[in-house]
C-alpha positions as CSV (number, residue, x, y, z in Angstrom):
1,X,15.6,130.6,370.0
2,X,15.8,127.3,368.1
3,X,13.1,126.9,364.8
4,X,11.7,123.9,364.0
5,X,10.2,124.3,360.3
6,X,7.6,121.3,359.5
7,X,6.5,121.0,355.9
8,X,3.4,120.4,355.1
9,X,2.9,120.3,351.3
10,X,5.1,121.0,348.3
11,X,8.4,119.7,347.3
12,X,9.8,119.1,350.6
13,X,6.7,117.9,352.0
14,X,7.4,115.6,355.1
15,X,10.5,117.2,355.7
16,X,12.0,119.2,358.6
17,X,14.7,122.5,358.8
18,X,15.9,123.1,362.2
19,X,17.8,126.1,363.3
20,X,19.8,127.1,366.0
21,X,19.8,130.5,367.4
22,X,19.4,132.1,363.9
23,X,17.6,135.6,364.3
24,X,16.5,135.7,360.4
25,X,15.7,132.5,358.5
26,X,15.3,133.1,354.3
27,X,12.7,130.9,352.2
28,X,12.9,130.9,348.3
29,X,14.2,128.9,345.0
30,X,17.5,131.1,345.1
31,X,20.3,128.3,346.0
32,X,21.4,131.1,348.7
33,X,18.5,130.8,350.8
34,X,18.6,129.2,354.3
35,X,15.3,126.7,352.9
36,X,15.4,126.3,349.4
37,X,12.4,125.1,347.3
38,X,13.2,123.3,344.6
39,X,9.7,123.4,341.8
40,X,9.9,122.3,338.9
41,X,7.3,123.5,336.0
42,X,6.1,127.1,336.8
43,X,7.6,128.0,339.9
44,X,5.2,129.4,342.7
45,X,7.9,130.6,345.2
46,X,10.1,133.4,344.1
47,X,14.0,133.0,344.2
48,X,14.0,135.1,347.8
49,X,10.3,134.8,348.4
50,X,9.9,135.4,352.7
51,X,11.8,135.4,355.9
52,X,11.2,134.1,359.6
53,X,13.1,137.0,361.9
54,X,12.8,136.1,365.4
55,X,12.3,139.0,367.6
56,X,12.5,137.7,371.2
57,X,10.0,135.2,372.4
58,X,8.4,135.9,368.8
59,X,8.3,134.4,365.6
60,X,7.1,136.5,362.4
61,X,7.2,136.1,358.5
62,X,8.1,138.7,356.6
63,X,7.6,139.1,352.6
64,X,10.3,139.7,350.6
65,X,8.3,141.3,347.7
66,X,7.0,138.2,345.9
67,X,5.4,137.4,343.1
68,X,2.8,135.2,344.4
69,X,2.8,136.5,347.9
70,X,3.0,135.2,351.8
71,X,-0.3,133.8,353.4
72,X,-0.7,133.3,356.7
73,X,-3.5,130.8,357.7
74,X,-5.0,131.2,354.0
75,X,-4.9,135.2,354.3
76,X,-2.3,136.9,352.4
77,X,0.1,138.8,355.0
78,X,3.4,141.5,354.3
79,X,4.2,140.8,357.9
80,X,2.6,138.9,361.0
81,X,3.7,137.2,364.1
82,X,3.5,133.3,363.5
83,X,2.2,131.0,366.3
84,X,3.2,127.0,366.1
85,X,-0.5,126.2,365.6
86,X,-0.5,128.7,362.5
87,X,0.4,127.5,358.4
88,X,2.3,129.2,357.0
89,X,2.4,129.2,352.9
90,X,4.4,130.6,350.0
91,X,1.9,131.6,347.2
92,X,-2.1,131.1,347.7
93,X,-1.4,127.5,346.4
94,X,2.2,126.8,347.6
95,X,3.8,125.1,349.7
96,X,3.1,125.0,353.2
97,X,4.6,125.0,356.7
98,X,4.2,125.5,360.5
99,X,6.8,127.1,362.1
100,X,7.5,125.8,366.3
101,X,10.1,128.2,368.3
102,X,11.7,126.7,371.2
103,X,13.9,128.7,373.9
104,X,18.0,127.5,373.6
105,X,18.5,125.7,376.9
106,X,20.2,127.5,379.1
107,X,23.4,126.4,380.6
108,X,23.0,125.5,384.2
109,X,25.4,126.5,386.6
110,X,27.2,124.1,389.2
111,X,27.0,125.7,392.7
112,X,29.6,124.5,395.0
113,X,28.8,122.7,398.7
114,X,29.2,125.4,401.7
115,X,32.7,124.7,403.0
116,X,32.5,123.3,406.9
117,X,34.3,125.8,407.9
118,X,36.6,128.9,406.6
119,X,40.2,128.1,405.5
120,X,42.2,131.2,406.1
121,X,45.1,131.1,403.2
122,X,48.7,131.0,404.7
123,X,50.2,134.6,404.6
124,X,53.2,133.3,402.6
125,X,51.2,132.0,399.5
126,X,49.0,135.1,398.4
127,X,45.4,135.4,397.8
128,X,43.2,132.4,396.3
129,X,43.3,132.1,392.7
130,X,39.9,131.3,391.7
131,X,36.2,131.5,393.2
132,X,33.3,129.9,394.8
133,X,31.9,128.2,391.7
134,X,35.2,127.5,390.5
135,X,35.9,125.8,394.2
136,X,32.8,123.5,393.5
137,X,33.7,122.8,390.2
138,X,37.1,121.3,390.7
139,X,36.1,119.9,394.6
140,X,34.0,117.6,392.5
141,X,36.7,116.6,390.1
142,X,39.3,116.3,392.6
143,X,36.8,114.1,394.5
144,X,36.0,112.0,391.5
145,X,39.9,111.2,391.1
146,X,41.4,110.5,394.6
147,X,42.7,106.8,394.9
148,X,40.8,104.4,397.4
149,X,44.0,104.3,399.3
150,X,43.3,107.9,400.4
151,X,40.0,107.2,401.0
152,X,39.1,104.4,403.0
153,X,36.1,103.0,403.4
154,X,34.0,104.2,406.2
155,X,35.9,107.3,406.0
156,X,35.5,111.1,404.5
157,X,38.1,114.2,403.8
158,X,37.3,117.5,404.8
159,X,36.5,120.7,402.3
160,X,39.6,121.7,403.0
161,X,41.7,119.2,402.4
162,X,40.6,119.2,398.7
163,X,40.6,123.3,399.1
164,X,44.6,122.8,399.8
165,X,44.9,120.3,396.8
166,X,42.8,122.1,393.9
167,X,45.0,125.2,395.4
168,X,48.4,123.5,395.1
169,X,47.6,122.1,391.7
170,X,46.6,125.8,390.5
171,X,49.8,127.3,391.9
172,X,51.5,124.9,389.8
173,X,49.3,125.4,386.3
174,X,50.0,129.4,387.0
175,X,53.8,128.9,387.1
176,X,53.4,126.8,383.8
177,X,51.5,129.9,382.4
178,X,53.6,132.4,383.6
179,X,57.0,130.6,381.8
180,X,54.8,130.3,378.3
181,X,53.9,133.8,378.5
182,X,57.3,135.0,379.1
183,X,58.5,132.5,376.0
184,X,55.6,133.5,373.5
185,X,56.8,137.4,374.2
186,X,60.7,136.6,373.8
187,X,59.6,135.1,370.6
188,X,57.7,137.8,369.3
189,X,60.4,140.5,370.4
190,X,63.1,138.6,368.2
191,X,60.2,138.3,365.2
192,X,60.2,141.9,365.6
193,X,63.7,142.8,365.3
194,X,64.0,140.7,362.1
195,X,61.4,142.3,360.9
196,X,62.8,146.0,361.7
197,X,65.8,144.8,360.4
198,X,64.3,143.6,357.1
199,X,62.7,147.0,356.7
200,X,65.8,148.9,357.7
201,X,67.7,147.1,354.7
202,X,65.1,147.5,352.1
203,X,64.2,151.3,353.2
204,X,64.5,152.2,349.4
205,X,61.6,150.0,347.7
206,X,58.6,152.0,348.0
207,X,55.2,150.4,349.7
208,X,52.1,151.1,347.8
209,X,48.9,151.2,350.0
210,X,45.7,150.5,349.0
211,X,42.9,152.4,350.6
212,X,39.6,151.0,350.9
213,X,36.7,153.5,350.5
214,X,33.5,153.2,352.9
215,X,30.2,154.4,351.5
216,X,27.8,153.8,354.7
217,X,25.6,151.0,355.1
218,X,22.5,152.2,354.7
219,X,19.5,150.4,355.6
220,X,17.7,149.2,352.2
221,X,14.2,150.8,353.6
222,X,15.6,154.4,353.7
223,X,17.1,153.9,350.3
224,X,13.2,152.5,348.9
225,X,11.7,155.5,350.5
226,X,14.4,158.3,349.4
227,X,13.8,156.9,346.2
228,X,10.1,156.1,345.7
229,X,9.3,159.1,343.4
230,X,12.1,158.7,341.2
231,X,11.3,155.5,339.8
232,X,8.7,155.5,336.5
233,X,6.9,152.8,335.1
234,X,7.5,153.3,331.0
235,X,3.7,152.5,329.4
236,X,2.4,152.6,326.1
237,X,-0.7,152.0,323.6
238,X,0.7,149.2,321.2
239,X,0.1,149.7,317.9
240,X,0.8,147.6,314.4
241,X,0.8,150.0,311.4
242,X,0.7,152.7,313.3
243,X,-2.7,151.8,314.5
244,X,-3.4,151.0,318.4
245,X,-4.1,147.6,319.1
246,X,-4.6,147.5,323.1
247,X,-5.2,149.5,326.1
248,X,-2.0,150.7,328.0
249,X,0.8,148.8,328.7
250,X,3.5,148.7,331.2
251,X,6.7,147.3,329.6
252,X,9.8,148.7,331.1
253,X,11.5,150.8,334.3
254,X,13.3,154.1,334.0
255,X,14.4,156.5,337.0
256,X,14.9,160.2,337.1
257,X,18.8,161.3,336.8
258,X,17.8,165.2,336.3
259,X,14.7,167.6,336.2
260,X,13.6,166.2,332.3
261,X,16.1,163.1,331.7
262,X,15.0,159.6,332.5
263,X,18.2,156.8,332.4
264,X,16.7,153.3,330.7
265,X,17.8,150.5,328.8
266,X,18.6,151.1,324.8
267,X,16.2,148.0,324.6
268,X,13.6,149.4,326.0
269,X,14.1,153.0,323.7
270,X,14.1,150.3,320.7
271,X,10.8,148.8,322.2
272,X,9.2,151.8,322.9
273,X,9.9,153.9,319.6
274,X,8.5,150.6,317.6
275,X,5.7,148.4,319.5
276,X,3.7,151.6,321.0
277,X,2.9,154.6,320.8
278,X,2.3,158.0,323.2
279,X,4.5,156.2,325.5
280,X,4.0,158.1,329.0
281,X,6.5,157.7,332.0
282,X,4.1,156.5,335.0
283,X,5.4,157.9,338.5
284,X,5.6,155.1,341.3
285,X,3.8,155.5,344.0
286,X,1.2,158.8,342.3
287,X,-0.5,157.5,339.8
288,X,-1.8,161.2,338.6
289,X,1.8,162.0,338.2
290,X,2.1,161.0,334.0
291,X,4.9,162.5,331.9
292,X,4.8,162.0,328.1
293,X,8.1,161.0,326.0
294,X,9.2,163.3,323.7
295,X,12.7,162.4,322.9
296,X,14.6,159.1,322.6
297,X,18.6,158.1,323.0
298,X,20.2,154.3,322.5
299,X,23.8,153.9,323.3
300,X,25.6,154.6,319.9
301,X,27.3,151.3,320.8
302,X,24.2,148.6,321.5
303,X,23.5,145.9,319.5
304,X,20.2,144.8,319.4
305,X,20.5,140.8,320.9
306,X,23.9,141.0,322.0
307,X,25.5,141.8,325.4
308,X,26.4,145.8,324.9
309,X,26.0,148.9,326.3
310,X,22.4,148.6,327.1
311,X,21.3,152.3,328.3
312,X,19.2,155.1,327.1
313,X,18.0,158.4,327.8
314,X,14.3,159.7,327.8
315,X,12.8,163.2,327.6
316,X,10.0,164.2,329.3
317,X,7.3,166.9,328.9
318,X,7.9,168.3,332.2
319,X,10.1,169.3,335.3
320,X,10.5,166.8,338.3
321,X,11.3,167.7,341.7
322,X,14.2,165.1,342.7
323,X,16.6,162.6,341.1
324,X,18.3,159.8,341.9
325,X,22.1,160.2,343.1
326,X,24.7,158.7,340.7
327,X,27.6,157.1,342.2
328,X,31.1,158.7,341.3
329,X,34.2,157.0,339.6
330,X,35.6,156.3,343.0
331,X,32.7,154.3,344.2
332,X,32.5,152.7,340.9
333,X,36.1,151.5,340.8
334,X,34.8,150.1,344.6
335,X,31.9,147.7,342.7
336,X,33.2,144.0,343.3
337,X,31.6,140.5,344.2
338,X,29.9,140.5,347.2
339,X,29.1,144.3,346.6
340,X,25.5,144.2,348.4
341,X,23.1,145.9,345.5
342,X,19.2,146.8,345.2
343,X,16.9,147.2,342.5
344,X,13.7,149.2,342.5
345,X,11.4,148.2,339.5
346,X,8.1,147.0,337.6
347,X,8.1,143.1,337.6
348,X,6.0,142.3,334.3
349,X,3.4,140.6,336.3
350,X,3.0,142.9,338.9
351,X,2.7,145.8,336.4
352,X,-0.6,147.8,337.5
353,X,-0.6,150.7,334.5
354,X,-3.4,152.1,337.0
355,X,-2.0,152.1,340.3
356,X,2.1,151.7,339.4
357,X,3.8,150.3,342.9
358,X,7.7,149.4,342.3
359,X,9.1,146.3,343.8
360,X,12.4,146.8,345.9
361,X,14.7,143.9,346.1
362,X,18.2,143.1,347.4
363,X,20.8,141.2,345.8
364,X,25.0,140.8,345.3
365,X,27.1,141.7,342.7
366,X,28.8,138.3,342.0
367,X,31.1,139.3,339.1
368,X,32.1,142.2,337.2
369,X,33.9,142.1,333.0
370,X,34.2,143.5,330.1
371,X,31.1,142.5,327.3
372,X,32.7,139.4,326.2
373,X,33.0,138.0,330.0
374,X,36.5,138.5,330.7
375,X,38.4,140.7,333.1
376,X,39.8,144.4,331.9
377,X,40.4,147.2,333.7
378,X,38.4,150.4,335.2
379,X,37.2,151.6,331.8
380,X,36.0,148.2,330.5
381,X,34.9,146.3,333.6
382,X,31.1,147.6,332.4
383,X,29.0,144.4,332.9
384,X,27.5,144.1,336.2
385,X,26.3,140.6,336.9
386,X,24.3,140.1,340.0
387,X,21.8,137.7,341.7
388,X,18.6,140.2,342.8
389,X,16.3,138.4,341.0
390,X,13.7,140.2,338.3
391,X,11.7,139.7,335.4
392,X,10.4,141.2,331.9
393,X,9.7,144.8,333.4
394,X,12.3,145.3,335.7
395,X,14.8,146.2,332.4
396,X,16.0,149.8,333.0
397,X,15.7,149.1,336.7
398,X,18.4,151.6,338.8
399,X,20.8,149.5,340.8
400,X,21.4,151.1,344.2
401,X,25.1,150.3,346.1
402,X,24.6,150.5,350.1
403,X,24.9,153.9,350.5
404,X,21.7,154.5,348.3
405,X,24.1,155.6,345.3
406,X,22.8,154.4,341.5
407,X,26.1,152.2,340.3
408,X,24.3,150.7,337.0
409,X,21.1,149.9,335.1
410,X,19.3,146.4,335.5
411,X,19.5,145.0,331.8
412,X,18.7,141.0,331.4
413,X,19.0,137.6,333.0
414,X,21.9,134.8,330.8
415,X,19.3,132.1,329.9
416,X,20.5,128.6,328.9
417,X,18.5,126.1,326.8
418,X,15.8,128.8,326.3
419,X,15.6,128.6,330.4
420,X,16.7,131.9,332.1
421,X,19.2,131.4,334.9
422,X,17.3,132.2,338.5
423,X,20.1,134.7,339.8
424,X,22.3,135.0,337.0
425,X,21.3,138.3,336.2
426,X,23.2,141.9,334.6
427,X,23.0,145.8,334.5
428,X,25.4,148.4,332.9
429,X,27.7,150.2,334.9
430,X,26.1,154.1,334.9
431,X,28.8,155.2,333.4
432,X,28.1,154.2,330.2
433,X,25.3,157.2,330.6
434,X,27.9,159.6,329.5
435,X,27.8,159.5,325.9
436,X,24.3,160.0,326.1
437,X,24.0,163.1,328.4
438,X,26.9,164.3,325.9
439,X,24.8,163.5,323.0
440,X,21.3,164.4,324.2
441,X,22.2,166.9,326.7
442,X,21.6,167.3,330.4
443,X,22.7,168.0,334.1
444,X,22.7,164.4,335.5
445,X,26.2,163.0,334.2
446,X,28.3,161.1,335.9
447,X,31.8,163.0,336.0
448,X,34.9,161.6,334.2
């Protein structure tokens, strides 16, 4: 199906996208989308704000997990079929669209004209080489290029005289085949030998394979759902003095990586331990489900305002029933750009202290370095940069790899001019965790 996007209002107001035979169509401010919007001042869109899938003779849109949200016709909408008379917009104020799906034109067969009569092939010459259509096809040419001088005016030549001629000029395009084919494999046996002879002569240099490891492709839904109860919303009273100041307060994300230990960033163990107090882990998804802090670990080695290891550990009063899976060296060493990646956390804004709901959201790992941004090896290649975009909230995120495996904790965004970078954005690798399970003890490290 071809898609016809008509804008209505916002930046590209006036404007139109057209797509052909695309199934899934992405609309947001990230330069990656298929239709980017491009605000300036407070953006409205979010950097992967909503898709148009086709499905068929159907067109739907589909919310990514925006801030703002998808309305449909002035109602807000998670997912809904879109007809061309229907507006579509991205936030309750921005800007809107109609969407118009047309059908791809089909292609149109040529059907050939009945022959007068059959033309039985001579015995000598072998069966036809080509079919009706086919016939049709290259009768038409054929009849397109004859001279006048065969064709005299006043008279006509039969089907299958031009039968006899298409046939003749086949015969002689198969014998032109037939002596490449025969050249293209005397070519490739000689390649061959000179390449069996290379190997023969250097039979002592030892080859060194590589072997990529597969971890499944798993669908980002079934990783959200395995993983709904062990993400927690970190809330606390703030307080100056010592004295609370306002009513509960969502700041940061942490996930479960054993029965009492919660994985975090240091930052938000710095945050916690001075701008609040009775700081309570809030489960997603079950609000009844609270779990007070009672013990606090920073990475030995974080700096506070500096890129550095940037994870903690939490203690809860309490025993949970399931835990996140932590990815193992070998799919650690396997973290490169283009690595596909997901986050589940709290987006500042979106933070309901009442009613906590995580926000899912897919993104790329587009580089991976040591602190200071350049490239080491396996044990200092720690900084995860990536493009899933998030917010104030989302810190201490856990960053899923395909096959639903935790490979590093969301940290920060690099911001430049006092502007933060729309999908410039890094975690820690989770094996940074294992100081701390060493130094505050528990089951959930990840092994050496």
């Amino acid at each position: 199906m071809n898609l016809k996007i008509t804008h209505l209002s916002g930046p590209k107001q006036g404007m139109e996208d057209a797509f052909s035979d695309k199934a899934v169509v992405t609309l947001g401010r990230h330069p990656g989308c298929d239709v980017v919007f491009q605000e300036t001042g407070t953006p409205i869109v979010s950097g992967r704000h909503a898709e148009l899938r086709v499905d068929g003779a159907k067109v739907f849109v589909v919310d990514l997990g925006s801030t703002n949200g998808t309305f449909l016709n002035g109602r807000r909408a998670q997912s809904a079929e879109v007809k061309p008379d229907d507006e579509v917009a991205l936030g309750a104020n921005g800007p809107a669209f109609r969407v118009h799906g047309e059908p791809a034109p089909a292609e149109v067969p040529v059907q050939a004209p009945a022959p007068a009569s059959p033309a039985p092939a001579p015995a000598t010459e072998g069966p036809k080489l080509y079919g009706k259509q086919t016939v049709g096809m290259m009768i038409q040419q054929a009849l397109a290029s004859v001279p006048q001088a065969e064709a005299p005016k006043g008279t006509s030549k039969s089907t299958e005289y031009f039968e006899a001629l298409v046939e003749k000029k086949v015969r002689r395009s198969s014998k032109r085949l037939r002596l490449i084919l025969v050249v293209s494999a005397a070519v490739f046996l000689v390649a061959g030998a000179i390449i069996a002879y290379v190997a023969y002569r250097n039979r002592t240099v030892q080859v060194i394979q590589t072997t990529q490891v597969s971890y499944g492709d798993t669908a980002g839904g079934t990783i959200a759902a395995a993983n709904r109860f062990n993400v927690f919303m970190l809330a606390g009273y703030p307080a100056t003095n010592g004295k609370v100041t306002g009513p509960l307060q969502g700041f940061c994300t942490a996930f479960a990586v054993s029965a009492d230990l919660l994985a975090t960033n240091s930052h938000c163990v710095v945050a916690g331990s001075k701008r609040f107090v009775s700081v309570t882990a809030l489960m997603n998804g079950a609000p009844a489900n609270r779990y007070p802090i009672v013990q606090w670990a920073a990475h030995p080695g974080y700096r506070e305002g500096e890129i550095s290891p940037d994870v903690g550990l939490l203690r809860i009063s309490g025993r949970l029933t399931s835990a996140v899976t932590l990815a193992g060296p070998t799919e650690l060493g396997q973290v490169a750009p283009g690595t596909n990646v997901f986050l589940y956390g709290f987006p500042g804004r979106l933070n309901k202290e009442d009613a906590p709901e995580a926000t899912f959201i897919e993104g790329d790992i587009g580089r991976v370095t040591t602190f200071d941004q350049r490239l080491g090896d396996f044990g200092t290649n720690t900084l995860l940069q990536h493009s899933a975009y998030c917010t104030g909230g989302t810190s201490g995120s856990p960053m899923f790899n395909a096959a639903g495996h935790v490979i590093g904790v969301n940290a920060g965004g690099y911001v430049e001019n006092g502007e933060a970078l729309a999908g410039y954005n890094f975690g820690m690798r989770v094996d940074l965790l294992n100081v701390l399970f060493a130094q505050i003890g528990g089951q959930g490290a990840v092994s050496p």
